[in-house]
C-alpha positions, 0 to 999 in steps of 0.5 A: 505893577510899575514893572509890568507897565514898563514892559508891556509898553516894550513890547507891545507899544501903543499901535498908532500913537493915537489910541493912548494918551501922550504926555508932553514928551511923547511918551504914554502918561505915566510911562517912562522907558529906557528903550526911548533914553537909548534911542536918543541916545544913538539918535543924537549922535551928529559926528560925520565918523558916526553918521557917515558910516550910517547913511552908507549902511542903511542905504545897502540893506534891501540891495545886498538881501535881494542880490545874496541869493541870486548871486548865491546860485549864480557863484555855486553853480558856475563854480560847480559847487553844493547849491545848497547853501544857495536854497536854505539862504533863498528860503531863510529869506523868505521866512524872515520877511514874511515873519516881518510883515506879518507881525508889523501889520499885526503890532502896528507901532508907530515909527519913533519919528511919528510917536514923539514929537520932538524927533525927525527922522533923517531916511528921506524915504519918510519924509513922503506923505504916502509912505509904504511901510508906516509901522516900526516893529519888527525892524525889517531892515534890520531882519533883512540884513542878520538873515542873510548875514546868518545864514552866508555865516552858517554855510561859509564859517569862515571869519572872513565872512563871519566878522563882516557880516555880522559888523553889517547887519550890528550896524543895520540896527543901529543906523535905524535908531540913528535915522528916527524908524526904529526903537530899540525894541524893534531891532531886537525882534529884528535881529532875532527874526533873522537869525532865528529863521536863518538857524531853522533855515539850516537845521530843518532842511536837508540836502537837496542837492546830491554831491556830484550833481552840482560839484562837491558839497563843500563851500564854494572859495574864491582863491586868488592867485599871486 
């Protein structure tokens, strides 16, 4: 029973913060979790090597998804390449964020910030009292930045692009534990929306684009000469 108490508060949290009773700690009476140790955890980390880094990624997530795919279409087409890759990142994109959404208003968790007491959180997009996004699960930030990191990946698999996406969006979900949004739970569902609609994105849909309408299908290379 223990057990299915446990994971059932992983999953499924209290939706407000307010509906189940809180111990001292924050916690619902009678429940303790290692999702809430590990976010301590990575929360309380204060060493400039690791914060630094973490003020810097969190403040790139919406500005790199909402620039990939125009900037996708824009590369492919002046270089005469397969848009294809361009149109499943666009929709890829489309489905992680309305997946997103929709679950966050559906679970409607309380960020950790307002959950347990004794933590603040350190993205200053919080600290207003009319906050936009109130709920923490899924982690939209982090959905945000494996869809996109998934699917560069899927059309260009090259390590070159592979390794740093994917260090971008690992750390996309840690800097959000970091900064008192985001359980760990919900960075995980995160990181599986992403790249789960990235993957759909690319086996469901076919080529829509001809080759030699566009350029050949092939990636599209940036070759520098020396």
């Amino acid at each position: 029973m223990r057990r299915a108490a446990v994971l059932l508060f992983l999953i499924a949290p209290s939706a407000s913060g307010q509906d189940v009773p809180l111990a001292a700690d924050g916690l619902p009476v009678g429940v303790e979790t290692v999702e809430v140790q590990i976010l301590r955890a990575v929360y309380g980390i204060e060493s400039p090597l690791f914060a630094v880094p973490m003020e810097v990624i969190n403040e790139t997530s919406y500005p790199i998804f909402l620039a990939s795919a125009p900037a996708a279409w824009a590369i492919s087409g002046l270089a005469g390449a397969d848009l294809d890759p361009a149109l499943r990142l666009t929709l890829s994109q489309a489905l992680s964020l309305g997946t997103t959404f929709a679950l966050k208003r559906t679970v409607n968790r309380a960020r950790p910030y307002v959950a347990l007491g004794d933590m603040a959180t350190r993205d200053r997009r919080y600290l207003r009292e009319d906050v936009r996004d109130p709920y923490s699960f899924p982690s939209g930030h982090t959905s945000s930045a494996w869809v996109t990191a998934t699917s560069l990946s899927l059309s260009y698999p090259e390590w070159y692009v592979i390794v740093p996406s994917a260090a971008w969006a690992t750390g996309m979900g840690l800097t959000r534990m970091w900064h008192g949004v985001h359980y760990p739970t919900d960075v995980l569902a995160g990181a599986a929306i992403g790249i789960g609609s990235a993957v759909l994105g690319h086996v469901v849909l076919p080529d829509v684009f001809e080759e030699g309408e566009q350029g050949p299908a092939v990636p599209f290379r940036i070759r520098v000469a020396l």
